[in-house]
N, C-alpha and C positions, 0 to 999 in steps of 0.2 A: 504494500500500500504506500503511495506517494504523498509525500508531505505538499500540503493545498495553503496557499497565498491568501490571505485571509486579508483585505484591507479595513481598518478602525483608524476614526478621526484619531486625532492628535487626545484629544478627550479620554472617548475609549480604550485606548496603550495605554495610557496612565492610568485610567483605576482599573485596569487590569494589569498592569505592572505592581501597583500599590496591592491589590488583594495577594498577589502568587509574590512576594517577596516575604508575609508570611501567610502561608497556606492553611494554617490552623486560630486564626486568630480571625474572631467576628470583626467586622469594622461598624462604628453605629456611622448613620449616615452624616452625621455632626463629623465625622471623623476624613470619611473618604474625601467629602466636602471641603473640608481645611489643605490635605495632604494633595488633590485634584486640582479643585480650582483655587485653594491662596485662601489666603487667613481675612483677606480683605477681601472676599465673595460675599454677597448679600443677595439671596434669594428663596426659594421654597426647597426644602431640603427635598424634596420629592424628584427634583431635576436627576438624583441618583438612581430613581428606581426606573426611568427615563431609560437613561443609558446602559443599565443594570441589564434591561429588556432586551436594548438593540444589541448588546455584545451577545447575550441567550439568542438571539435569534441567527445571528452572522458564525455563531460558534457552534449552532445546531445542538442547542442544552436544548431538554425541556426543565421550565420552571417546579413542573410537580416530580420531575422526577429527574435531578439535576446531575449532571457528570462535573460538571465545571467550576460552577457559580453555585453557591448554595443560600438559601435564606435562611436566617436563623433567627426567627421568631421571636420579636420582643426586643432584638439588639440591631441587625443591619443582616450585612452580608459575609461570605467566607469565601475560601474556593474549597473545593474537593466535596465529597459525599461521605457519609457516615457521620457518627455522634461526635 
């Protein structure tokens, strides 16, 4: 199987750079928010669940049942699957 060219905004790379630098660690969206777009970002913290989607969808995750991106309930996001 052939490794496939996947193109993500400048946006996109970076909180997926930001979740897989650590893999096991939730990020609340207050977080991805600061570390993505800058300390000096003001807007609806929801713009992550935004981009959260488009990366799930270009990376062929499914959200219920996720290989990549995980939600974790109550906190933000992670990468990988299991507990």
């Amino acid at each position: 199987m052939g490794a496939e060219i996947i193109e993500l905004t400048p946006l996109e790379f970076e909180l997926l750079d930001t979740l897989s630098e650590s893999p096991h660690i939730a990020f609340a969206r207050g977080q991805l928010l600061e570390r993505v777009w800058g300390p000096t970002w003001f807007g609806d913290e929801h713009v992550v669940d935004v981009h959260i989607a488009n990366l799930r969808r270009k990376l062929g995750d499914d959200g219920r049942n996720p290989r990549y991106i995980r939600t974790v309930r109550g906190v933000g996001y992670r990468m990988g699957t299991g507990t």
